[in-house]
Backbone as CSV, one residue per row, in Angstrom:
resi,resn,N_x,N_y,N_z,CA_x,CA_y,CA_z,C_x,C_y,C_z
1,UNK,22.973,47.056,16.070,23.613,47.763,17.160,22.995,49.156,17.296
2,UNK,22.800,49.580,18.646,22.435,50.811,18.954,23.659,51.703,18.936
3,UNK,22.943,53.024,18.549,23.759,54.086,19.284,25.228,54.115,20.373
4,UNK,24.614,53.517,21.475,25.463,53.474,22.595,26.693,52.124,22.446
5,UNK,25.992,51.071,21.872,26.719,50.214,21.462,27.995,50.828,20.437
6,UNK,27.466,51.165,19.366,28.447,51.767,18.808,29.819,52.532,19.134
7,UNK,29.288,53.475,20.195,29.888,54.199,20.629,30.984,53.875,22.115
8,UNK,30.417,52.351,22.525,31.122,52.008,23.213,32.329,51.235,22.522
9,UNK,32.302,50.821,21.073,32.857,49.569,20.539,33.911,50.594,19.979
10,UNK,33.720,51.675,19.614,34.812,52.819,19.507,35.654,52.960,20.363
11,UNK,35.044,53.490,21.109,35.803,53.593,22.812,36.832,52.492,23.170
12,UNK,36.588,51.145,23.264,36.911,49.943,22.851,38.383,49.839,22.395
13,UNK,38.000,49.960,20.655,38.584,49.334,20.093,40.076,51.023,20.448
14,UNK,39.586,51.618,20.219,40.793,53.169,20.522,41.908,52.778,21.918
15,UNK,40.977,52.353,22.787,41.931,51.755,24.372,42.558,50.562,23.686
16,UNK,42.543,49.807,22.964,42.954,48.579,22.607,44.194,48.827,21.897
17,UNK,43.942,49.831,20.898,44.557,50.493,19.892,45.992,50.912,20.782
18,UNK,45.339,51.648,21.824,46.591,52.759,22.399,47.412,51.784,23.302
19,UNK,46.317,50.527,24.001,47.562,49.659,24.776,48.520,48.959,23.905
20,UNK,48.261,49.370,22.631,49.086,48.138,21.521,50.495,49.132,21.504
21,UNK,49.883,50.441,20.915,50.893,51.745,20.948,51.915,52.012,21.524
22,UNK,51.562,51.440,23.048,52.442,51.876,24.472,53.593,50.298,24.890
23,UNK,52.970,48.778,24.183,53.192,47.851,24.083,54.608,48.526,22.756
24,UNK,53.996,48.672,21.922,55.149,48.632,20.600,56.525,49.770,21.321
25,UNK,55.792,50.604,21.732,57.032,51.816,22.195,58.005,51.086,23.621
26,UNK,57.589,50.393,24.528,58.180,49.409,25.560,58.871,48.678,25.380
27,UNK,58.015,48.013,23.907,59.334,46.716,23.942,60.237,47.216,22.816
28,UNK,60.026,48.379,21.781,61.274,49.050,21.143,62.505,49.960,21.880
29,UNK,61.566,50.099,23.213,62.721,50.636,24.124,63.513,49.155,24.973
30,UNK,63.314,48.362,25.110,63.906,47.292,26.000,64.692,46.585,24.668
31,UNK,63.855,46.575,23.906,64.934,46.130,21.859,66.337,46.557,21.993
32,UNK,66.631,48.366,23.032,67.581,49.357,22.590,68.673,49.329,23.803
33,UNK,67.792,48.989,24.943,68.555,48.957,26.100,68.343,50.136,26.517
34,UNK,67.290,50.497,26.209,66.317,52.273,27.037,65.929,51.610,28.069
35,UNK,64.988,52.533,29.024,63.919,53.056,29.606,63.377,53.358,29.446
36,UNK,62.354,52.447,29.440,60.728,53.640,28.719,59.886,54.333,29.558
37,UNK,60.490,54.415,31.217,59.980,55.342,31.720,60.473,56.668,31.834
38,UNK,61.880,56.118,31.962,62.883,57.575,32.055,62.155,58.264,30.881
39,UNK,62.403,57.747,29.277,61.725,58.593,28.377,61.316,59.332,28.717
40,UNK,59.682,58.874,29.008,58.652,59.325,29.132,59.002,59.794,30.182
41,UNK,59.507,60.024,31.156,59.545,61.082,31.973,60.094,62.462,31.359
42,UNK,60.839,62.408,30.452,61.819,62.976,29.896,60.838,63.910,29.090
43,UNK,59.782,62.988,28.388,59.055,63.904,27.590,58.132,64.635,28.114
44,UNK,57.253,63.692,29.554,56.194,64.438,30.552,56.444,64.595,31.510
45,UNK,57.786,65.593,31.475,57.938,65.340,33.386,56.813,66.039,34.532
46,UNK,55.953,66.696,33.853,54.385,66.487,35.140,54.092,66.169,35.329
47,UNK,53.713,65.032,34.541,52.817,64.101,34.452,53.563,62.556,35.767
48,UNK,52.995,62.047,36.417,53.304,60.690,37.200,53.367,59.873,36.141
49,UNK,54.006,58.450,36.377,54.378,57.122,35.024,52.706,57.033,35.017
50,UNK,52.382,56.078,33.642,51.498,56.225,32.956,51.156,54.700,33.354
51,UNK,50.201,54.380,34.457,50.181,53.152,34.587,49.644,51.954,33.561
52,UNK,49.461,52.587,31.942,48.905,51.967,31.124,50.786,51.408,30.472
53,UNK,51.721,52.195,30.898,52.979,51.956,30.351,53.315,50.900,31.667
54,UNK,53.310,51.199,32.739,53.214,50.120,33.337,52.823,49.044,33.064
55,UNK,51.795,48.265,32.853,51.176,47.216,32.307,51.868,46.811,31.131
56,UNK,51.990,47.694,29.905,52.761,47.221,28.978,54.093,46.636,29.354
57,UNK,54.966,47.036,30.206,56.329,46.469,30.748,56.076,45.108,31.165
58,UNK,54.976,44.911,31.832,54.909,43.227,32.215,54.514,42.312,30.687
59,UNK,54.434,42.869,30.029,54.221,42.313,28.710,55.405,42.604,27.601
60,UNK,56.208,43.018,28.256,57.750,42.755,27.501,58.428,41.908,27.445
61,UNK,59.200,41.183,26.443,59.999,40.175,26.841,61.648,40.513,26.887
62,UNK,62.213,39.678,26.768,63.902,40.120,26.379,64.180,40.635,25.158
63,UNK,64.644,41.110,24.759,65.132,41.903,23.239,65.646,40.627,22.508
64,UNK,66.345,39.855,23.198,66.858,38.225,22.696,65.412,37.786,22.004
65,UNK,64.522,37.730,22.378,62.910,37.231,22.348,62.167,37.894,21.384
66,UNK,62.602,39.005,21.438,61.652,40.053,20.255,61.882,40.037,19.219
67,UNK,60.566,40.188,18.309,60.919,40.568,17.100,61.504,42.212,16.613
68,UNK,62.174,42.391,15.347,62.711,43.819,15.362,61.362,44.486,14.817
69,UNK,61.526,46.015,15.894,60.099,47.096,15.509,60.424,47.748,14.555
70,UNK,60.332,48.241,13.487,60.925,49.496,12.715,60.998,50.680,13.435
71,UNK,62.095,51.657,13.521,61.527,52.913,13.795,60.602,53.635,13.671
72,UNK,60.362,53.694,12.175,59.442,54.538,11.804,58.005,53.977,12.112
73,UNK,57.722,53.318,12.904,56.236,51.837,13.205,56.049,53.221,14.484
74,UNK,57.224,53.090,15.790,57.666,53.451,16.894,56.769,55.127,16.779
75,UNK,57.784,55.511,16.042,57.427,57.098,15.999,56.106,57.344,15.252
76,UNK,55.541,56.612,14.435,54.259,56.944,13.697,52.582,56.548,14.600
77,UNK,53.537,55.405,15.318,52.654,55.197,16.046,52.227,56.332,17.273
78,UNK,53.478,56.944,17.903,53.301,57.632,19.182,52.333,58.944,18.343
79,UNK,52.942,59.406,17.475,51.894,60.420,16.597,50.824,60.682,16.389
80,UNK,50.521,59.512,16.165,48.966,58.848,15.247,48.092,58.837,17.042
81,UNK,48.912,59.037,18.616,48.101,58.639,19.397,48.247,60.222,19.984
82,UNK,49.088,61.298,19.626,48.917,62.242,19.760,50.142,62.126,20.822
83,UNK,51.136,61.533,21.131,52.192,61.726,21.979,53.839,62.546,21.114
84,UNK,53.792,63.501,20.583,54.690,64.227,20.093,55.942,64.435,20.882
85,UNK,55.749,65.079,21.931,56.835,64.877,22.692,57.548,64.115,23.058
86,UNK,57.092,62.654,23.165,57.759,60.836,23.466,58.210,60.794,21.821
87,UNK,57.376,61.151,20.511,57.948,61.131,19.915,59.292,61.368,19.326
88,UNK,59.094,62.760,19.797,60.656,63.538,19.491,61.249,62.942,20.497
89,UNK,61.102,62.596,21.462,62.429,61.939,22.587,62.763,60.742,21.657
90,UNK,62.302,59.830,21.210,62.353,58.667,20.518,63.427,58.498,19.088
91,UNK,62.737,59.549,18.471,63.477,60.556,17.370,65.189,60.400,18.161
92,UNK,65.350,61.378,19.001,66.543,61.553,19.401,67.042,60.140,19.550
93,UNK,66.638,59.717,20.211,67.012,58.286,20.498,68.035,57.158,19.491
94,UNK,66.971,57.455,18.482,66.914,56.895,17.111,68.413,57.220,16.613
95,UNK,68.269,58.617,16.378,69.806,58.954,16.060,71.191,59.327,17.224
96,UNK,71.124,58.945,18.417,71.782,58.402,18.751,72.543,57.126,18.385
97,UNK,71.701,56.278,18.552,71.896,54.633,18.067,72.846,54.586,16.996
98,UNK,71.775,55.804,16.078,72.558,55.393,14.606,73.652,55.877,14.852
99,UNK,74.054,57.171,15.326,75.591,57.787,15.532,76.658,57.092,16.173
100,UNK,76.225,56.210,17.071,76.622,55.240,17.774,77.101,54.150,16.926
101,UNK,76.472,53.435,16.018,76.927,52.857,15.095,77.661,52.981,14.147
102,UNK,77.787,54.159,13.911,78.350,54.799,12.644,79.896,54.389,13.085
């Protein structure tokens, strides 16, 4: 492999990476009976919806259907992609639920 090859297979595999990211955070919000746009509006409200979160929504199923995400998968993941702010909304989220349960 060349250079450019390389550097495309990075490129690649990182977009692959982040649609998985935005996939795990969608269907842990539809798991909860969220919105994962409101969120994310919540966390970027400058920003327009993220049509890569779009796409992930058609690839959601019912929460009946899903397997369970861990939290900590949710939030490590949004981190690890540099989304802090969805994080901490998520965070909150999180302990809602739990307070809710309690």
């Amino acid at each position: 492999m060349n250079k450019k090859e390389v550097e495309q297979q990075v490129i690649d595999s990182y977009q692959s990476d982040e649609k998985m990211m935005i996939l795990v955070y969608a269907q842990w919000c539809i798991n909860h009976d969220l919105d994962p746009e409101q969120l994310y509006k919540e966390a970027y409200p400058e920003q327009m919806i993220n049509p890569l979160l779009e796409e992930a929504l058609k690839l959601t199923v019912p929460k009946e259907e899903s397997q369970l995400i861990p939290e900590q998968t949710v939030i490590q993941a949004l981190q690890l992609f540099g989304n802090h702010d969805l994080a901490f909304i998520v965070q909150r989220e999180i302990e809602q639920i739990k307070k809710d349960d309690a």
